[in-house]
C-alpha positions in Angstrom: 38.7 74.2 62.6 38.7 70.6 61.8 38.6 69.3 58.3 38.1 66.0 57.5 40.2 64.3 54.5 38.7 63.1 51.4 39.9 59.9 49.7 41.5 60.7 46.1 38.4 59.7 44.1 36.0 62.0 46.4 38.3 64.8 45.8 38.7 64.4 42.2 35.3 64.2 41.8 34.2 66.9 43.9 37.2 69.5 42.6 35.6 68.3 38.5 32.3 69.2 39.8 33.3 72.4 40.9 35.2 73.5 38.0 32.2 72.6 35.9 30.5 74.5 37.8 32.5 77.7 37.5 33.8 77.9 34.6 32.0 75.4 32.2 32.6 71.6 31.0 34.6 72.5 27.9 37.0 75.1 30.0 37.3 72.0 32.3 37.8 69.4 29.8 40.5 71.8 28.6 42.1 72.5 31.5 42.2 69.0 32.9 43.7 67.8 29.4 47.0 70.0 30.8 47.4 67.0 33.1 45.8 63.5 33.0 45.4 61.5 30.2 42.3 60.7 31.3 40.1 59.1 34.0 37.4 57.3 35.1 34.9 55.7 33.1 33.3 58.1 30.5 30.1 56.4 30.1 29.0 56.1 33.7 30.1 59.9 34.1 28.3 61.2 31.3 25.3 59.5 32.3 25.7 61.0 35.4 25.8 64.6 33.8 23.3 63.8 31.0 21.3 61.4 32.3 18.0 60.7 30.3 18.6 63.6 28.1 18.4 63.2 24.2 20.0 65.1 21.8 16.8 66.8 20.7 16.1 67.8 24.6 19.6 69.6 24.3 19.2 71.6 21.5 15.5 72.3 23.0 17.2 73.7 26.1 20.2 75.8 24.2 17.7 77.7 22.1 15.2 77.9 25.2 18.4 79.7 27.3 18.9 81.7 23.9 15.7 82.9 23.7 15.6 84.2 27.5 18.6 85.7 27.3 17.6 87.7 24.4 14.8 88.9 25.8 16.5 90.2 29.0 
């Protein structure tokens, strides 16, 4: 099996991704905060996350994943 090798950043990035993924942004944040005193550049990565959203497009989207989960 070959693997190819990652620099430092692409890892990073893609092992944050992943952990977002499976077990949430705060569980991350929390987890990470075990062992970096931080990263990156927070702006460009939120916007990378968020993007366009606004706060009222948020809260939209937390009570429309409320509401269908309720009804299942």
């Amino acid at each position: 099996m070959t693997v190819s090798t990652m620099s430092l950043q692409e890892l990073t990035s893609s092992t944050i991704q992943l952990l977002c993924r499976e077990i949430g942004v705060v569980n991350t944040a929390r987890f990470l905060n075990q062992f970096t005193v931080g990263q990156g550049n927070y702006t460009e990565e939120r916007d990378q996350l968020i993007g366009h959203w606004t706060v009222d497009d948020i809260v939209t989207e937390i009570q429309r994943r409320r509401t269908s989960t309720q009804q299942e």
